[in-house]
C-alpha positions as CSV (number, residue, x, y, z in Angstrom):
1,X,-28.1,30.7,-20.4
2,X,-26.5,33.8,-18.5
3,X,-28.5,32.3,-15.4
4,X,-27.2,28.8,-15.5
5,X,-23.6,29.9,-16.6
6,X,-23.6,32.6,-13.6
7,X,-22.5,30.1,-11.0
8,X,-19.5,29.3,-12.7
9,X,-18.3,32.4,-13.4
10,X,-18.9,33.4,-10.1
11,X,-16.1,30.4,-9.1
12,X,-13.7,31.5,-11.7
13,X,-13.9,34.8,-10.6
14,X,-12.9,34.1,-7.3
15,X,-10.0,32.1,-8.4
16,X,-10.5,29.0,-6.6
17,X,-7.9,26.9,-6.6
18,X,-8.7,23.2,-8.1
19,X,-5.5,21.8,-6.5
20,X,-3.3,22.0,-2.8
21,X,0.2,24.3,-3.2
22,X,3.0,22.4,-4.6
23,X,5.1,22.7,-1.4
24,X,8.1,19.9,-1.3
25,X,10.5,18.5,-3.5
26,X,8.5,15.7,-5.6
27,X,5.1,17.5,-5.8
28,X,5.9,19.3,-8.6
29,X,6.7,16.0,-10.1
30,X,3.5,14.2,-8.9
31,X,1.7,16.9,-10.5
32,X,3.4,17.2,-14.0
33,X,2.8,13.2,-14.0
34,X,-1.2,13.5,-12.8
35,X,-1.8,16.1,-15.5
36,X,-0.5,14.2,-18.2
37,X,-2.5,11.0,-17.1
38,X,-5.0,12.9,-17.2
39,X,-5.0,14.3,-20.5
40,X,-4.0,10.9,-22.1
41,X,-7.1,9.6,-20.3
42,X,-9.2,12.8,-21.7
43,X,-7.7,12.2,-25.5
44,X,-8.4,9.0,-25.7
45,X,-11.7,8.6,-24.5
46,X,-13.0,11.4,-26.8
47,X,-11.1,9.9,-29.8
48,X,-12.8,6.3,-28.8
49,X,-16.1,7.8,-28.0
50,X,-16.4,10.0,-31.2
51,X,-15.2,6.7,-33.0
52,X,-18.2,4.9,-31.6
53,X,-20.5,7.6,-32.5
54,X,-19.2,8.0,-36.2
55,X,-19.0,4.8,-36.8
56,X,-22.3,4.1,-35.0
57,X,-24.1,6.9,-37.6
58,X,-21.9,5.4,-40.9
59,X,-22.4,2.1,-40.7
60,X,-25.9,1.9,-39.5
61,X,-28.3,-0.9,-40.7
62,X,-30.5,0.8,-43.2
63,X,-32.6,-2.1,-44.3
64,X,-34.2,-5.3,-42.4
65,X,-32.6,-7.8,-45.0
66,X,-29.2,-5.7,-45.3
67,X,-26.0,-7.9,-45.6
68,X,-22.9,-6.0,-44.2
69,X,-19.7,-6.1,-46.3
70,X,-17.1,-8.0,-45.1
71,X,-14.1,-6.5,-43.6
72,X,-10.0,-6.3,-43.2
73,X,-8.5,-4.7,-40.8
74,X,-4.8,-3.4,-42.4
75,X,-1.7,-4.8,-40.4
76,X,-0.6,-1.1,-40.2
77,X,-3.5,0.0,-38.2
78,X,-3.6,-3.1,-36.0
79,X,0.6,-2.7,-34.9
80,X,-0.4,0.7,-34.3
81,X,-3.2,0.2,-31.7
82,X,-1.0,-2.3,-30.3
83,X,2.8,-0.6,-30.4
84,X,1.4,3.2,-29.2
85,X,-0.6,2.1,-26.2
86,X,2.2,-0.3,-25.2
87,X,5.2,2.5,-25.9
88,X,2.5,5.0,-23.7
89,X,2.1,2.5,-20.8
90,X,5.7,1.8,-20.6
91,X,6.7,5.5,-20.4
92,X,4.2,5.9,-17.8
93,X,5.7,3.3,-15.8
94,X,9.2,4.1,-15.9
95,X,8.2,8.0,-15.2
96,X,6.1,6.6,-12.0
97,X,8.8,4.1,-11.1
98,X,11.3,6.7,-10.6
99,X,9.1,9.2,-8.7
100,X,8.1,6.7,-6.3
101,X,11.3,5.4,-5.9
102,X,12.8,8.9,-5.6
103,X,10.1,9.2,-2.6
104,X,10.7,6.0,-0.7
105,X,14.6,6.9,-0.2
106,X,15.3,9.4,2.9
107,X,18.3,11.0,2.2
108,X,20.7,10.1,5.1
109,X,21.2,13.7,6.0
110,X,17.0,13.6,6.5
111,X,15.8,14.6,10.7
112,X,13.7,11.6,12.0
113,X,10.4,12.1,13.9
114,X,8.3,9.4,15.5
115,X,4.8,8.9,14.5
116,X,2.3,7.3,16.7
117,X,-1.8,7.7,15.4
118,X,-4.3,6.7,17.6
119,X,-7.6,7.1,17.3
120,X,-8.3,10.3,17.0
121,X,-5.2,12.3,17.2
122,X,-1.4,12.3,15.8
123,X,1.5,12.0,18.3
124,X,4.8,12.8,17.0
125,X,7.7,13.2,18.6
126,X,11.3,15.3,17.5
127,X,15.1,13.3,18.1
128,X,15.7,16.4,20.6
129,X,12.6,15.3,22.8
130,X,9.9,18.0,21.9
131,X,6.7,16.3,21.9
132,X,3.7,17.5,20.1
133,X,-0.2,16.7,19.2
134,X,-1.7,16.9,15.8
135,X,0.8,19.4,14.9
136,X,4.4,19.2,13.8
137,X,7.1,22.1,13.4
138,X,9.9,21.4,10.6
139,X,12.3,23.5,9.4
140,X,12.5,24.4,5.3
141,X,14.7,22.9,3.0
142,X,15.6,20.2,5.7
143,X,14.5,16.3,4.6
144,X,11.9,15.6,7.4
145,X,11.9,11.2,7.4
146,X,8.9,10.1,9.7
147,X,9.2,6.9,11.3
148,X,5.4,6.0,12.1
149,X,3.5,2.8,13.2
150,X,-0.1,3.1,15.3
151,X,-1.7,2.2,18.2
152,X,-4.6,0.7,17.5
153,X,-6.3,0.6,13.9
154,X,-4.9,1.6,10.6
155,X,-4.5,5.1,10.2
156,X,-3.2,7.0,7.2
157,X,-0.6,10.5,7.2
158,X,-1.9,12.9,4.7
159,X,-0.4,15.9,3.8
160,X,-1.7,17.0,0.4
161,X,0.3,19.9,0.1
162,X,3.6,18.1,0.4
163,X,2.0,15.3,-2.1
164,X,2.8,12.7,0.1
165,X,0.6,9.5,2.0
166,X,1.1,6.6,3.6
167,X,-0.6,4.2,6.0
168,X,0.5,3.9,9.3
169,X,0.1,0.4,10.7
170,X,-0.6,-1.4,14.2
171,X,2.3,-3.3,14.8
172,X,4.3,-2.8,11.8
173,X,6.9,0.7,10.8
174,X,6.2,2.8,8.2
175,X,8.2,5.2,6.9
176,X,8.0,8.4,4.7
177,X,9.5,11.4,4.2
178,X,9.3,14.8,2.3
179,X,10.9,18.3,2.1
180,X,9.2,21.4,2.4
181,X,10.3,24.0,-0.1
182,X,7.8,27.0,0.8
183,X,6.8,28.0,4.9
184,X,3.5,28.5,5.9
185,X,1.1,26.1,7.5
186,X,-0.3,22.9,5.5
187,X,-3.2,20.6,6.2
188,X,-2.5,16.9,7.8
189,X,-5.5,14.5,8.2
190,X,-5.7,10.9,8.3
191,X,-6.9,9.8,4.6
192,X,-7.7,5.9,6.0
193,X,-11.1,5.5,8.1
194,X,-10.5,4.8,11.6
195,X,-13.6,4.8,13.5
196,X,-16.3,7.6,14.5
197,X,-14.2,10.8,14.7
198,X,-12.3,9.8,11.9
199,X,-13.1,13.2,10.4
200,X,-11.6,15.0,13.4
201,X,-8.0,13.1,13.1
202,X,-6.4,16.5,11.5
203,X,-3.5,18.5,12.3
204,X,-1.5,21.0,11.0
205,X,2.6,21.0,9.8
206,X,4.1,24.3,10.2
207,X,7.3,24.9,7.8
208,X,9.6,27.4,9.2
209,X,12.8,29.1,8.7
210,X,15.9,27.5,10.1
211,X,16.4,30.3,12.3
212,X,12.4,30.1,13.7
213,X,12.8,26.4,14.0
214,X,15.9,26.5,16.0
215,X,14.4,29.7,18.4
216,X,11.3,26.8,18.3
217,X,13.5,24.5,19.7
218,X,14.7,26.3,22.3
219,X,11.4,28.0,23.2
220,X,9.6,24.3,24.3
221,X,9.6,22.6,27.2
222,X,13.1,21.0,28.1
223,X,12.6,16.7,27.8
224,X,15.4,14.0,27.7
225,X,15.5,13.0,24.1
226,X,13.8,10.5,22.8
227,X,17.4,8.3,22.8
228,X,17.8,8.8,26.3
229,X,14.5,7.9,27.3
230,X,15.3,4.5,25.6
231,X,18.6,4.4,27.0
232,X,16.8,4.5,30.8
233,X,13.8,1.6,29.7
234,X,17.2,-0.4,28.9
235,X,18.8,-0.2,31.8
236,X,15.1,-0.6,33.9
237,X,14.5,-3.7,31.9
238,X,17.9,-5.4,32.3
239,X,19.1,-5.7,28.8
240,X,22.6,-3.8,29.5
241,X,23.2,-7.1,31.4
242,X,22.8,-9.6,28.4
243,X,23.6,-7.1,25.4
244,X,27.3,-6.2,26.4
245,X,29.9,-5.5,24.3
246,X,32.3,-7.9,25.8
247,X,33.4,-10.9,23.8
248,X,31.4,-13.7,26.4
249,X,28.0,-11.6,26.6
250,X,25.1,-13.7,26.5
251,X,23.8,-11.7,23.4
252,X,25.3,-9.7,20.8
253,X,26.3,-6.4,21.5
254,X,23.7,-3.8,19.4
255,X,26.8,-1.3,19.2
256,X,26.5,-0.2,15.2
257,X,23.6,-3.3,14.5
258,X,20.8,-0.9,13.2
259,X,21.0,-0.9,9.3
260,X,23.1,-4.0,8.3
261,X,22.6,-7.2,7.6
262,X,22.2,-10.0,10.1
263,X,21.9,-13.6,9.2
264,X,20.1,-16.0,11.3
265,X,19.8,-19.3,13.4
266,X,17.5,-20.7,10.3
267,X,19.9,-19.4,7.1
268,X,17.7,-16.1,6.9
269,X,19.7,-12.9,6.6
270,X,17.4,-9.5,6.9
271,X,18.5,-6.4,7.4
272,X,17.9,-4.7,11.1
273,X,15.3,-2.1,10.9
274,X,12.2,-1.0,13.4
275,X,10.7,-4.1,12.2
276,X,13.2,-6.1,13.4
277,X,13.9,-5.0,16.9
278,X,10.2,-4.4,17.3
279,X,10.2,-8.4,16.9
280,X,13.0,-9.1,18.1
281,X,11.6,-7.5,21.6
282,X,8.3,-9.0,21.3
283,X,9.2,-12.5,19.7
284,X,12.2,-13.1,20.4
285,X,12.6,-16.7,19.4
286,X,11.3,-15.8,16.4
287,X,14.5,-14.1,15.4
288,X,17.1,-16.2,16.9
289,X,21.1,-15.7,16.2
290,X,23.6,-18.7,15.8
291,X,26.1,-19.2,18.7
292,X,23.7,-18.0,21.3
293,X,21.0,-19.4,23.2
294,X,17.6,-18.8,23.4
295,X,17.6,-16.7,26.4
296,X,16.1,-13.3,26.1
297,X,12.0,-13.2,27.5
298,X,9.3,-12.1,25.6
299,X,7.9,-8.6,26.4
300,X,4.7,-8.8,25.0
301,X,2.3,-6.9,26.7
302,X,4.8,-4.8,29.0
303,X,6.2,-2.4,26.4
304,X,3.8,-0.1,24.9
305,X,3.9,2.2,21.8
306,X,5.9,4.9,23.0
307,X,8.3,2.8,24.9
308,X,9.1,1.0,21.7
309,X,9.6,4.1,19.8
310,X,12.3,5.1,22.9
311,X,14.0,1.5,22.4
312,X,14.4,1.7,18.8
313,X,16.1,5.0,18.9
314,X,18.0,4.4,21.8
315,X,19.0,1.3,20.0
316,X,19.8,3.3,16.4
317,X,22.0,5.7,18.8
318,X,24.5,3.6,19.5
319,X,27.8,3.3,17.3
320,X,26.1,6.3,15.3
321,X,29.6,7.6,15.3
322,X,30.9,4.6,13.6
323,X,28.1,4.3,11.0
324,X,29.2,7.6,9.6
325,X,32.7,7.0,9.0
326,X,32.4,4.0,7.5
């Protein structure tokens, strides 16, 4: 017995850790809810499965030509199975309902980076224009909200530590976001099979102090921001001539549009997100506005990934000012 229990022991005593370090704001709350999941799971399948076996033992045919007694089940025992399970599952869902709602709201003060996965690698980009591959540098205590979408297949952002997942999609935005609460470096890997090397799509997210973050900054290579970029691909594609903010353009200005409402040619009213100017670029007709024509080309096929990403912040730049004050 000594033998066979040695292995074990062996684990215990080297204190290996059965889970990733609880290192942002909800995973202590992801975890408290797993554990308890999993001992309601534990409890009652012992208490069904030594029912069965009791029962099984108890109530066994003794005899060929044996007759069992008929039964009643009490109404007391029969609201109980039904009440306690339901009164569990609805706790359960209100307790899960709130954690995942707490995690699919950035707060507003939250730093955006673009996410763009591609087979096999992560490429994710800061507002102030650092780029980086398959690793990402954040500061601690500071709400990091990634903006993410992919370039070819689905791909998923994994970061156990933080607790957090979520696919990241070919032409569609995803979003998530997390703050770190302890620095030190954490594991990132895609968690959605992409293709052959889907086992080397890994990274790295490296949680720093705010005063390492901002000598970080400073450190990297000096790059137009990822605003200014898209500012440029406006004016090189034209669109400064059509969106302008006078009064007789022949589209609407885009001053202050990203995050409100906007009601459409067919009665629809969505509000304007990456989704939306994404299609808006790519189909436009698709998305057309009362009181102006159907004017603006498609440009399907001549804005890649990255270019889109530039747009769309460019785009969320403008009339920032005004956003906050209201």
């Amino acid at each position: 017995m000594k033998v066979l229990l040695q292995p074990v022991i062996g684990i215990l005593a080297m204190n290996v850790p059965f889970q990733p370090p609880a290192a942002s704001t909800i995973a202590e709350g992801v975890d408290r809810l797993y554990l308890v999941l999993s001992g309601i799971t534990v409890f009652f399948s012992v208490l069904i499965f030594s029912i069965i076996f009791v029962f099984m033992v108890k109530y066994r045919r003794r005899k060929e030509d044996e007759i069992p007694v008929a039964t009643h089940t009490p109404l007391l025992v029969e609201l109980a199975w039904t009440i306690i399970p339901s009164l569990i599952c609805a706790v359960l869902f209100v307790w899960t309902a709130a954690i995942y709602v707490q995690n699919g709201r950035p707060p507003r003060s939250s730093i955006e980076v673009f996410v763009i996965g591609k087979q096999w690698m992560w490429h994710l980009q800061h507002p102030e224009g650092p780029r980086e591959i398959n690793e990402l540098h954040v500061p601690v205590g500071v709400p990091i909200k990634l903006t993410m979408t992919s370039q070819d297949v689905i791909h998923d952002f994994y970061v156990p530590a933080f607790r957090v997942k979520k696919d990241v999609l070919p032409g569609r935005f995803t979003s998530l976001w997390f703050e770190a609460t302890e620095t030190g470096t954490y594991h990132l890997f895609c968690a959605q099979y992409c293709g052959t090397n889907h086992s080397e799509m890994i990274g790295w997210i490296y949680v720093m102090s705010s005063s390492d973050y901002a000598n970080w900054l400073a450190g990297g290579e000096k790059s137009e921001s990822l605003a200014q970029l898209g500012e440029r691909l406006f004016s090189q594609y034209g669109c400064d001539n059509c969106h302008a903010s006078e009064s007789n353009a022949r589209a609407p200005s885009l001053v202050g549009v990203y995050g409100r409402p906007q009601k459409f040619a067919t009665g629809e009213t969505r509000v304007v997100d990456e989704s939306l100017i994404q299609q808006a670029i790519l189909t436009p007709n698709s998305v057309r506005l009362p009181n102006y024509q159907p004017l603006m080309p498609t440009y399907q096929g001549q804005i890649d990934q990255e270019q889109m990403l530039e747009l769309i912040a460019y785009i969320k730049s403008l009339g920032s000012e005004e956003r906050k004050g209201q």
